[in-house]
Structure formats: C-alpha cells, structure tokens
C-alpha positions in Angstrom: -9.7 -2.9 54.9 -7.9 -6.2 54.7 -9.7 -8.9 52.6 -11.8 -11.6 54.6 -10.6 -15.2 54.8 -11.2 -16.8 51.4 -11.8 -13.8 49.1 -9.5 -13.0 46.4 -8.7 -9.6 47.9 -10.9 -6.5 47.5 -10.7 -5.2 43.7 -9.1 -2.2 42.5 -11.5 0.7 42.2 -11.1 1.2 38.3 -12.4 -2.8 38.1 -15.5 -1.9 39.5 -15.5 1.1 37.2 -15.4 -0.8 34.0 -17.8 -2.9 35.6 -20.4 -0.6 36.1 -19.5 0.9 32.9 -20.3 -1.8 30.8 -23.2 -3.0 33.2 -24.4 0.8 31.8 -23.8 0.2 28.5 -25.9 -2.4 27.8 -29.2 0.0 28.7 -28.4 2.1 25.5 -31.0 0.5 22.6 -32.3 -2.0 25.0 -35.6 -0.1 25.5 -36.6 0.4 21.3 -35.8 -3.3 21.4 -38.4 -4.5 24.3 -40.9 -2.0 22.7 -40.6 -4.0 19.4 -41.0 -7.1 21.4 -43.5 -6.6 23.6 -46.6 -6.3 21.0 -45.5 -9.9 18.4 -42.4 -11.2 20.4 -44.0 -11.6 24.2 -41.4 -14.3 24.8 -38.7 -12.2 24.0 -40.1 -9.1 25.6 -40.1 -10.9 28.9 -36.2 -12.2 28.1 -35.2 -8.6 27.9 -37.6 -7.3 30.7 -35.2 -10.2 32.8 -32.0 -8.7 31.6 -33.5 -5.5 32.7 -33.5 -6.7 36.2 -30.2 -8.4 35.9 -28.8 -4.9 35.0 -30.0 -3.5 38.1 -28.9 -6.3 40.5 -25.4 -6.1 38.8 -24.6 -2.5 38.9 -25.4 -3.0 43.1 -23.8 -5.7 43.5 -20.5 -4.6 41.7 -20.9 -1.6 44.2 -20.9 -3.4 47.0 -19.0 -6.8 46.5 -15.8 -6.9 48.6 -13.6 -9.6 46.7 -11.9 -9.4 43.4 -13.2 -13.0 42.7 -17.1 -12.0 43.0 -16.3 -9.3 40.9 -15.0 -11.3 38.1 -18.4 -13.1 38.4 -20.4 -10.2 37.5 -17.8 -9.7 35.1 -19.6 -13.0 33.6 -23.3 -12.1 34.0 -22.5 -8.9 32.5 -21.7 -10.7 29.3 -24.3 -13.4 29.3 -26.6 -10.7 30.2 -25.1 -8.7 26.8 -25.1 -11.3 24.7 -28.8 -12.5 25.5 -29.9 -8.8 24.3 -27.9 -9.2 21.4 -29.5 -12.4 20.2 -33.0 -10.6 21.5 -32.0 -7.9 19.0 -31.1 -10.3 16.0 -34.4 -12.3 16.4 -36.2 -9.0 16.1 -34.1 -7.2 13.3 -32.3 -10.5 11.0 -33.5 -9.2 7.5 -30.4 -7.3 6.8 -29.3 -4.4 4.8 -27.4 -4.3 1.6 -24.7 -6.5 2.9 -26.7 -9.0 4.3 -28.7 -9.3 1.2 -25.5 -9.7 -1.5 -24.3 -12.0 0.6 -26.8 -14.2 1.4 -27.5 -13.8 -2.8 -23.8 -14.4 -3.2 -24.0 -17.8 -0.4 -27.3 -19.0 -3.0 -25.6 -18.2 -6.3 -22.9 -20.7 -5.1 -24.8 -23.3 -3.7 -26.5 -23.1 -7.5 -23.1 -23.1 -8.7 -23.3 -19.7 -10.5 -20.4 -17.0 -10.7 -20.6 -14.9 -7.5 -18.6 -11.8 -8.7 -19.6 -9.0 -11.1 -22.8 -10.2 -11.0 -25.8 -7.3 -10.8 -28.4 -8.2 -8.6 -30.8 -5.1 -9.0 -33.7 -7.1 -7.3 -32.8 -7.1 -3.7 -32.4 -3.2 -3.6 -34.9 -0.6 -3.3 -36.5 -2.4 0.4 -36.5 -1.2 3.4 -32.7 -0.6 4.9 -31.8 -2.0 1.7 -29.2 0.8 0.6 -28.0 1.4 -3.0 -24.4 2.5 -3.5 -24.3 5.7 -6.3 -21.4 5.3 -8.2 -19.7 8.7 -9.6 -20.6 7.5 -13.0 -24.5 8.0 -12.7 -25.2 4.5 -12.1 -25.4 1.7 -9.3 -23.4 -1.0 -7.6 -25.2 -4.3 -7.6 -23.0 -6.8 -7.4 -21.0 -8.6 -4.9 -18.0 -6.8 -3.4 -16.1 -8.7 -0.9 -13.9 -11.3 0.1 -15.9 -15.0 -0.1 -15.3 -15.9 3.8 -18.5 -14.5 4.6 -20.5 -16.2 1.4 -18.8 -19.6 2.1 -20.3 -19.4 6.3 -23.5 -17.9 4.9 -23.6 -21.1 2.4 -24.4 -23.8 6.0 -27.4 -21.2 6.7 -29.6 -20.8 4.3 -32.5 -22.5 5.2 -33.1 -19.6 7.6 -34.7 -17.4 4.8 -34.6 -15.2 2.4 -33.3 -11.8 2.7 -30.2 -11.6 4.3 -31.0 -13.3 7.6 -28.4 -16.4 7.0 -25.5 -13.3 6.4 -27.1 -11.7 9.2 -26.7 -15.0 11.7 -23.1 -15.5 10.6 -22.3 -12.2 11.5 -24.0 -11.8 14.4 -22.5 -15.1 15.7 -19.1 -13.7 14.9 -19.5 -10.8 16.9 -20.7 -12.5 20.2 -17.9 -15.4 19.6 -15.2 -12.1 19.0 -16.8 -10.9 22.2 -16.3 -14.0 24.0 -12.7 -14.3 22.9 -11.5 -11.1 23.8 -13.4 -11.5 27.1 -11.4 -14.7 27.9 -8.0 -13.0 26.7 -7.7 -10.1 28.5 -6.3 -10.0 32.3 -9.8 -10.4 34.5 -10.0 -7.2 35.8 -10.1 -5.6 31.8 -12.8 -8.0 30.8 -15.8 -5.5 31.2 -14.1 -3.5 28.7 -14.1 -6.1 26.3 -18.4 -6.2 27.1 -18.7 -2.8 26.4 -16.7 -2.1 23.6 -18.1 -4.8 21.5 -21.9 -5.2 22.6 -22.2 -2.5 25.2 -22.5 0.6 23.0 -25.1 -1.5 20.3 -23.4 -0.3 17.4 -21.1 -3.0 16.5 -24.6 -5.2 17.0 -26.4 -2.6 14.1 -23.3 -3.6 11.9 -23.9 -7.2 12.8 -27.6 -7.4 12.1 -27.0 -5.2 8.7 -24.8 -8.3 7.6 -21.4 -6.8 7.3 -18.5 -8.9 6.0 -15.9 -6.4 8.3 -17.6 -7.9 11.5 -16.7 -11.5 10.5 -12.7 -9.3 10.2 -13.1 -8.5 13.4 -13.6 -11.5 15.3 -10.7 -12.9 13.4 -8.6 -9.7 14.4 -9.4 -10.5 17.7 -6.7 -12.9 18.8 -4.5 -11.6 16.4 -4.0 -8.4 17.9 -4.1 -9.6 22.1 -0.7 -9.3 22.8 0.4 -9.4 19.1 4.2 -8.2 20.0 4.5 -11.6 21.5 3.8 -13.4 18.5 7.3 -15.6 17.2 9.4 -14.5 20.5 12.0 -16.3 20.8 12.1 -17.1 17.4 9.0 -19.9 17.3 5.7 -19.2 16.1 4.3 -22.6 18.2 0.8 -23.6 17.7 -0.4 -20.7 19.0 1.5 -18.9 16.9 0.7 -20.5 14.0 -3.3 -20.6 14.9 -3.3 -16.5 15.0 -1.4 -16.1 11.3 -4.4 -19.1 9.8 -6.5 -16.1 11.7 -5.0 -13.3 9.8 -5.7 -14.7 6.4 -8.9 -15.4 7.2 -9.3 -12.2 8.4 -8.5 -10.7 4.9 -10.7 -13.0 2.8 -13.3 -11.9 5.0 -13.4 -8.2 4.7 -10.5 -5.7 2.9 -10.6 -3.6 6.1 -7.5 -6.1 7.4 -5.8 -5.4 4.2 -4.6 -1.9 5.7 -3.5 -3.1 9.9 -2.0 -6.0 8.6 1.4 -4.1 7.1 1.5 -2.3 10.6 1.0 -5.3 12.6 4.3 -7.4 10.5 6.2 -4.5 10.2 5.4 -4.2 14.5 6.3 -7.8 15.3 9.4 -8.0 12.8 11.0 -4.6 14.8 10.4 -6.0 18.1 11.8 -9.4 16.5 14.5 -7.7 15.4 15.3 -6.2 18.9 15.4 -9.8 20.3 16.8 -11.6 17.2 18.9 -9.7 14.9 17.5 -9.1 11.3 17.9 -12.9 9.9 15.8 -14.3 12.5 13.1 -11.7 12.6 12.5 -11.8 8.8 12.6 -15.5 9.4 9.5 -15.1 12.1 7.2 -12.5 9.7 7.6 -14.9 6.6 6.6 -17.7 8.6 3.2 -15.4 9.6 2.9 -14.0 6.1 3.3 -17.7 4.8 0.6 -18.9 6.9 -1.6 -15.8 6.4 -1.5 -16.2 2.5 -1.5 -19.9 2.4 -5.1 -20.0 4.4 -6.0 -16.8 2.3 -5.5 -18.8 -0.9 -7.5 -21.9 0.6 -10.2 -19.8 1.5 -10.4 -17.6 -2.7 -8.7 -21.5 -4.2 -12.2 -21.9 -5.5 -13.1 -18.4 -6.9 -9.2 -18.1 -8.1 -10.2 -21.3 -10.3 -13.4 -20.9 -11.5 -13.7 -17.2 -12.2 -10.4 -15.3 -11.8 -10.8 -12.2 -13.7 -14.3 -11.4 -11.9 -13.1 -12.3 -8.8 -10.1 -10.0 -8.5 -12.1 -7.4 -10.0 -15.2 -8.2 -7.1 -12.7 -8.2 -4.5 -10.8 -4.8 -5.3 -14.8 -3.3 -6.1 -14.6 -1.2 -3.0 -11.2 0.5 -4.3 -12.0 0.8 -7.6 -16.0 1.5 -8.2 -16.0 4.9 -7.8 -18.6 5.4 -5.4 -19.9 8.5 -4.7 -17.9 10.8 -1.9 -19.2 10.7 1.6 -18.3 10.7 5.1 -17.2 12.6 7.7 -13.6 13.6 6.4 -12.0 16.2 4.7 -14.0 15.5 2.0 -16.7 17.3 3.2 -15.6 20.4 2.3 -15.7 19.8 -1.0 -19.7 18.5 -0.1 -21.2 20.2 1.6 -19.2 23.8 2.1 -18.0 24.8 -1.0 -19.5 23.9 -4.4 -17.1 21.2 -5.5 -13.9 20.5 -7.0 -12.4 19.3 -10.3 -10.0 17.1 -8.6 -11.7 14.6 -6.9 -9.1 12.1 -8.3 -6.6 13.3 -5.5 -8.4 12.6 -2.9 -8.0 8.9 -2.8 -4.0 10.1 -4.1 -3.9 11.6 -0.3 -5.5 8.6 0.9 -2.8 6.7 -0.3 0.2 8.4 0.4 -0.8 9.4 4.0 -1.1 5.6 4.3 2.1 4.7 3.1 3.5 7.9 5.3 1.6 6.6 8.0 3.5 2.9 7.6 6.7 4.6 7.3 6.6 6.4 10.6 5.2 3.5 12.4 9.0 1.7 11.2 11.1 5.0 11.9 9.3 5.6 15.6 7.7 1.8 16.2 8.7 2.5 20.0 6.5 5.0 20.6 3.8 4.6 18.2 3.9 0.3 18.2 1.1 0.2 20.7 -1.2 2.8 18.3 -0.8 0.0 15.2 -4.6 -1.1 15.2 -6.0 2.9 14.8 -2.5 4.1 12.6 -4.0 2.9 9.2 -7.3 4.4 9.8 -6.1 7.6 9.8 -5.1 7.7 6.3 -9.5 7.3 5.4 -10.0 10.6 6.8 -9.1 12.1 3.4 -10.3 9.3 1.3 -13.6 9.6 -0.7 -15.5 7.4 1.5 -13.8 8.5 4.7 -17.3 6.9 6.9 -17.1 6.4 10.5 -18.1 3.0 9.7 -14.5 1.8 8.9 -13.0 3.6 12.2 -15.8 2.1 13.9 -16.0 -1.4 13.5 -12.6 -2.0 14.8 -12.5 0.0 17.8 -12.6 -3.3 20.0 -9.0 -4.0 18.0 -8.0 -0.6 20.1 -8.6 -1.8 23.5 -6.9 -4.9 23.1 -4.0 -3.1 22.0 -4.2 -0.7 24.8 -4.2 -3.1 27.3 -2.1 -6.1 25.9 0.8 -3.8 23.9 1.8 -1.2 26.2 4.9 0.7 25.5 7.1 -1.1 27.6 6.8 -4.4 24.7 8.7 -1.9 22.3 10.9 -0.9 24.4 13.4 -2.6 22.6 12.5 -2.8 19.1 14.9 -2.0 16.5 14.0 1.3 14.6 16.1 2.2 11.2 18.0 5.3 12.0 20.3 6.0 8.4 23.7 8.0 9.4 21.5 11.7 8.5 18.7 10.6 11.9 21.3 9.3 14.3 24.0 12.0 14.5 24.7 14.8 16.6 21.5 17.0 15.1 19.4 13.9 15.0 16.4 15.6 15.8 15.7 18.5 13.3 16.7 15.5 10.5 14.0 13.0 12.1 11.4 15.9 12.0 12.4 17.0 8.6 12.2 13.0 7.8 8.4 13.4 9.0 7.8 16.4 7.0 8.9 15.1 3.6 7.1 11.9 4.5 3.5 13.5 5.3 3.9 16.5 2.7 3.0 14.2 -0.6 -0.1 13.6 1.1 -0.9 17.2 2.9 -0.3 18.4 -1.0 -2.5 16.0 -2.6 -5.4 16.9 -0.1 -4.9 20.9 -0.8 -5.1 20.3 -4.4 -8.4 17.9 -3.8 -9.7 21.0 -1.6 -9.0 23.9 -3.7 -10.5 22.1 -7.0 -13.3 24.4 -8.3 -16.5 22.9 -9.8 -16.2 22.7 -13.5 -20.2 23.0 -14.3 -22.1 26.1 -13.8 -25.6 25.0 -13.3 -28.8 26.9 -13.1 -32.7 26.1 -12.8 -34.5 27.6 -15.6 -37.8 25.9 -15.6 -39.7 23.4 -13.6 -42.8 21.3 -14.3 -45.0 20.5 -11.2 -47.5 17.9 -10.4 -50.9 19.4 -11.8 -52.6 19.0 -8.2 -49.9 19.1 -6.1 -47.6 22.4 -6.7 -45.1 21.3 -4.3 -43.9 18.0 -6.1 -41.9 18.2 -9.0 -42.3 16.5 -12.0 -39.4 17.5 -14.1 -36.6 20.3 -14.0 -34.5 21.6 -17.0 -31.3 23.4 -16.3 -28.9 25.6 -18.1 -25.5 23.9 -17.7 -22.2 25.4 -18.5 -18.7 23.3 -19.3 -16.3 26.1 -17.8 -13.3 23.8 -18.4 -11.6 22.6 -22.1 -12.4 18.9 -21.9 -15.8 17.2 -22.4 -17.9 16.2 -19.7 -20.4 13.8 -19.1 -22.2 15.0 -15.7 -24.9 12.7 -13.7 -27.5 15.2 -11.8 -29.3 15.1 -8.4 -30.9 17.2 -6.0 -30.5 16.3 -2.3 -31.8 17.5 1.2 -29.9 15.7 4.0 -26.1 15.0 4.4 -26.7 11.1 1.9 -27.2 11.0 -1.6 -30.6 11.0 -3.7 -30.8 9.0 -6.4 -29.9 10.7 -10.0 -32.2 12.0 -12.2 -33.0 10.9 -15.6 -31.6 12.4 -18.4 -35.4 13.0 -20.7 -33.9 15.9 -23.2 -30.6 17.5 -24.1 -27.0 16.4 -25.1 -25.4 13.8 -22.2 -21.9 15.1 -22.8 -21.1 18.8 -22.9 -18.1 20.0 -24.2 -15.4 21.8 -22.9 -16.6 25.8 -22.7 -19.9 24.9 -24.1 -23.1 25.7 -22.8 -26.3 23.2 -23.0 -30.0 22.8 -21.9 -30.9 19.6 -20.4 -34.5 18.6 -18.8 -34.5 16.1 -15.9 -36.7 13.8 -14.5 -37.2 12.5 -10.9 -36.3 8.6 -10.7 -39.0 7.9 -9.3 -41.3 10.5 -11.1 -41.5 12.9 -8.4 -39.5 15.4 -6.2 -41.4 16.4 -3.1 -39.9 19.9 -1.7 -39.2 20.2 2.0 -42.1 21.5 4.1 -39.5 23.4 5.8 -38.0 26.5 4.1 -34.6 26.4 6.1 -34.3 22.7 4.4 -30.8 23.0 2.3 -31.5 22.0 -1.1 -28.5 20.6 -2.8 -27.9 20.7 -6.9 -25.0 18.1 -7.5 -23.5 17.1 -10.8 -20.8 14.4 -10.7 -18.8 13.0 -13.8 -16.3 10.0 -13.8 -14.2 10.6 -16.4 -12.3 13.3 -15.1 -13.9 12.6 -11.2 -15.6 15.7 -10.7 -18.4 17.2 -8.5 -20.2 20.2 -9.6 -23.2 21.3 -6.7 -25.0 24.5 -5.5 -27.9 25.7 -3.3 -31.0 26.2 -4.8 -34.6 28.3 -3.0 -37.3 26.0 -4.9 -40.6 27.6 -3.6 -43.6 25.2 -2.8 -46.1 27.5 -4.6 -46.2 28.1 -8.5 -45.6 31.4 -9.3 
C-alpha cells in the first residue's frame, strides 16, 4: 500500500515492534507503584492512572498508524509517558539504600568540610533497604567507596532531606537525561529501544532510586559509546569529539564500572584509526581522548587529590580491595552454595583478572569481529570474580544497544588487527586458536584451582542454648572447630538461610585464632541476640566460616530442630 500524500511512508514492521515493546514495558512495576500512591499520594495515583490510559491509547494507535512520521510521535509519548512514571516512582521511593545514604553523608561531610574517604559511618546502616556490606574479615564496610562525581552533584541538593534522597535525585535525573540522550541519538525508528532498555524494564529505575554512583556512569557512557568507532575519523577529534572524551572521564570519577569498557573502547577506536590512518596518526587520536579523559578526571578528584590523598586512593580502589564477602551469580557459587568451600578464594579474583586482560587481548587480535561486542567484553571477566552480581552486567545493558545499533560490523571492517609472522602464514589458523588458548588458559587455571579448594575448618554444633520461652530461637551456639590445614586461622562465623549473607556472630568464649591442625571450642552469639529457625523444615541452613588472611570459606548444612530435645 503506497503511502498517502504527506505521510512519511508507512513504517517498517519491526518499528512498530519496538514500539509496542517498549509501550509494554512500561506496565511492569507500574501497578505496586499506583497501589502505593493511591492511599497518601492521590495526586500521584491519578498521574499514573493517566499514564495508564496513555499506554493503552499508544499500543493502538502504533497498531494502526500508517506513516513513519506518526509513529515517531508515539515514539515521543512513549517516553514522556516513561519518564512521568519514573519520577511517579522516585517521589514515592527517594530514601535510598546504602548508596544513597554514603553519598548523600559523603555530599554533607564536604559541605562541612570534613574528609569524605575512609570515613566509618555506622549510623546510617541497619534501616530499612539500608544494606551492610560483610567483609571476609568479620567486620563491615562503612565508609565511602566511590569516585566523588556523584558527592560533588549530590552537594547542590541537599536541602531535599536527609537520607539519601539528594543521591537519590541526582541519580534518578541522570538516568532519565541518559534516557533522553540515547533517545535523540539513535536513528528514529531505534528510539523505542532506547525507552525500554533504560526505563521500560524498571530495573535501571530500582538502581536509580537506591542511589547508585554506576547510574550517574552510565549516562555519561551514553554518548560515548553511540557510534564510538567514529570518534577522531579523519584524524580530528572536533568539538564533538572532544565533548565525548570530557564525558569519559567523568564517567570514571563517577563510578569504577567505566574503569574496565574504557581499555576496550581506545584500544577499538585506535584499530579502526589505525585502518584509516596508519599507526602515527591513530596513537595521535587515542592520546588526544585519553588526554582529555584524564585531564577532566583529575579536575573532577583535584580537590580530594589535595586535601586527602592517601584516603582517597584507598576510598576509590575500596571496591577492589575490601574484601567483601563472595556473592553473586558466577562461578563462585559453587564454592557457596554446592560444595562446602575452598581454601583458595584468593584465585578467584586472580581469574578475574587474567580473563580480563585475555578478554582485552582478543578484542586487539580479532577487533573485526568482536569490535561491536566492546561494551559487554569486559563484563565477562566478573563472572569468576568474588562479587560476580548481576548488578554490574546490568546496569550497562543500555551501553549494549547502542552498540548494537550504532557499531555494526561493517565499521570494523577495516580495522587493523596485529597478526605477528606465527598468526599470518600459511597455517594461520591452528596458531590463532592456539593464540586463544594460551591467552584464556591462565585464567581457566586460576578458576579450577579457586573451585577445587577444600574448606580448611571442620565445624560441628555441639551445644545450643535457646530462648527460655521460645524453643525455636536461639540464644547462643558453641561449636567444635577443627584447623585441618598447617597455618593459623582466624575464622568469622555465620549461619544463613537464603542465597545473602547474615550477619556474623559474636565471638562470647574460646580462642579467636586456631592453629594449624588444632582443634578448639568456641561459643557464639547471635548479633542481634537471637536466631529464629525457619518454620519450614526444607529451609537450608547454612554454617559458614570465612577468614581473611589466607581468604578462606569454610560452610556446611546443618538440621537445627525447633523443639528441645
């Protein structure tokens, strides 16, 4: 059917897909949100009950519009209509989780004009959504562990409140203004995607109202990563140019997630420089980034760097050197949750690290095939870290679609890739994939070695003491420990009942350290004074033991009955 007189043509079928898809999107969390609303926030309850209706009107109308043009335009009310639920959402939820809350301490402590880093803040934990982060050592994090970009936006805020609502603003504005500019970036008929991906699904929004630093990242990423090949072609950065390096830093005083793409993304747009250039004038182009990049990082930290140095490289490199706890969904979890631990913890994060570096080596040798995959590359290498969350995967997914739709193969096709005289002769191809094996097998050995660790405590309940009125709360536990190893250890005790982490018990009697093939009596105590066992009997009940010093995890299943016997 041929388009009427005036219209922009009739859109491609796969437009109105994304369309509807996002229009869809925006119905997942909207209902918990107008049920909040509806009883305190009757204002807001009748916003959302309008964004309701503007869902419904959209998804038949981008069934049935003819033209391309009118379809951009629900393009549009698809976003207003996503954005107005997301700052429904924030007005309802703003207090913030532990993020929010160190960083809106962090933004007060230097308006007051008080050191930021390695400062412990104990106070603003223990709320509601407030999380604590368990370090392997038996204690807590409390203090502020992130680049200052997010403290210095917070600073302009904080006559919204207490809590972390002024961290919580800055980020949610971020993600809405990320939204926007990817919106506007990509070619119209991808624009939906850009609706969905950031506020469609509502989880990006939960990271946004928690306070997180790596949202602010991500809106910076934003028009980094739109067509980042293109960035210094033809050998001039422009203003343009320039504009998206200043974005970069930013970027990584923001949030350390940036630290790991940014290697891919200049080692991407010096091969592709190189293709067009020659070597001279593609180094020429990356310094130029880089030296934009680091001077607006230095501008951002300049104050910090000045006035407290050591703290602040030690608050900024906290989330790679605190030694939290293990979690996540990576290879990890075997060492959780199905066998009963491992004395090698340590290689791990050794995995972590050289599947990384593999990872950025194989991006150079093959960039023409695996260029467009350089915003999900690095995330790979947390899947056998010790805090391998979804979280990190997560919050840059929107980085993925602009990728996918503004670096497409075809912008590598001529980027130079390093091929030594052992990858480019006649039996090129067995040498490249031995090239990949030796590269990846540092890391696949440091994960089996992490795997087949074996706990070095032998643990055992021998007596517990229950609430006098109560059988099924526990007061205290003592436990029978054995050191099966030769070196001393100084193990930190918990007992858990979900896939998180309880908080460790307190040491009341017995030696702290046990030496190596020694055996000791400890009695524990609930943090809180009290244990509750699970109603249910199927309930897994976990008995973990970590130590620091070697990084250790000791755990097994325990039947704790809710009678005395």
């Amino acid at each position: 059917m041929s388009a009427a007189p005036g219209d922009a043509g009739a859109p491609a079928p796969w437009h109105r897909v994304l369309t509807i898809l996002a229009d869809i999107g925006l119905f997942i969390g909207t209902r918990s949100v107008w049920t909040q609303a509806v009883t305190h926030h009757q204002v807001l309850a009748a916003l959302i009950s309008l964004c309701y209706v503007s869902i419904l009107v959209t998804g038949v109308l981008t069934l049935t519009v003819r033209s391309t043009r009118s379809l951009a335009r629900l393009d549009l009310v698809v976003l207003v209509t996503a954005v107005t639920l997301a700052l429904c959402a924030w007005v309802l939820n703003h207090s913030g989780g532990d993020e929010g809350v160190l960083t809106t301490q962090a933004a007060r402590e230097l308006v007051a004009g008080h050191p930021v880093y390695g400062q412990p803040w104990p106070w603003l934990f223990g709320g509601k959504g407030v999380a604590l982060t368990p370090t392997i050592g038996g204690s807590y994090d409390y203090t502020y562990g992130y680049p200052p970009l997010a403290t210095l936006l917070t600073v302009p805020l904080l006559w919204l409140g207490h809590h972390g609502a002024p961290a919580t603003a800055v980020c949610a504005g971020a993600l809405i203004a990320g939204t926007v500019v990817l919106w506007r970036m990509l070619p119209v008929p991808w624009r939906s995607a850009a609706t969905l991906s950031c506020l469609g699904f509502g989880f990006l929004s939960t990271y946004s109202r928690v306070g997180y630093p790596a949202v602010i990242a991500l809106a910076l990423l934003i028009p980094v990563v739109v067509r980042w090949p293109r960035i210094g072609q033809g050998g001039r950065l422009g203003s343009a140019g320039i504009a998206r390096a200043a974005c970069l830093g930013a970027a990584c005083a923001a949030q350390q997630l940036p630290w790991f793409v940014t290697p891919f993304l200049l080692a991407g747009i010096y091969a592709v420089r190189r293709g067009e250039l020659g070597g001279r004038a593609a180094a020429l182009v990356v310094l130029r980034i880089a030296g934009v990049a680091v001077t607006v990082w230095l501008l951002i930290n300049t104050y910090f760097i000045a006035s407290e140095p050591g703290r602040w490289l030690r608050g900024i490199a906290l989330p790679l050197t605190q030694g939290a706890v293990v979690h996540g969904q990576g290879l990890v979890d075997i060492t959780l949750y199905y066998t009963n631990g491992s004395d090698r913890i340590d290689w791990y994060s050794h995995a972590s690290m050289l599947l990384a570096a593999a990872l950025l080596a194989l991006f150079v040798l093959f960039v023409r095939r695996l260029g467009p995959a350089a915003t999900v590359l690095p995330w790979l290498a947390f899947f056998l870290a010790t805090r391998s969350q979804d979280g990190y995967y997560l919050l840059m997914t929107p980085l993925w679609l602009a990728a996918a739709v503004t670096a497409p193969l075809s912008e590598f096709e001529h980027a130079w890739q390093p091929r030594p005289g052992l990858l480019s002769g006649p039996r090129r191809l067995p040498a490249l994939a031995l090239a990949v094996v030796l590269l990846l097998a540092p890391a696949l050995v440091s994960a089996a070695l992490a795997v087949s660790g074996r706990p070095p405590l032998r643990m055992e309940i021998t007596a517990l003491r229950r609430d006098g009125r109560q059988a099924a709360v526990v007061r205290a536990m003592t436990l029978k420990v054995a050191n099966t190893g030769s070196v001393p250890l100084t193990p930190h005790y918990t007992l858990t009942t979900g896939q998180g982490m309880s908080k460790y018990w307190l040491l009341v009697r017995g030696p702290a350290t046990i030496p190596g093939h020694a055996t000791a009596s400890v009695e524990l105590r609930p943090s809180n004074g009290r244990f509750g066992i699970p109603v249910k009997p199927s309930t897994r009940i976990r008995l973990r033991a970590f130590t620091a010093d070697p990084q250790t995890l000791s755990s097994r299943d325990v039947k704790i009955s809710r009678t005395a016997r």
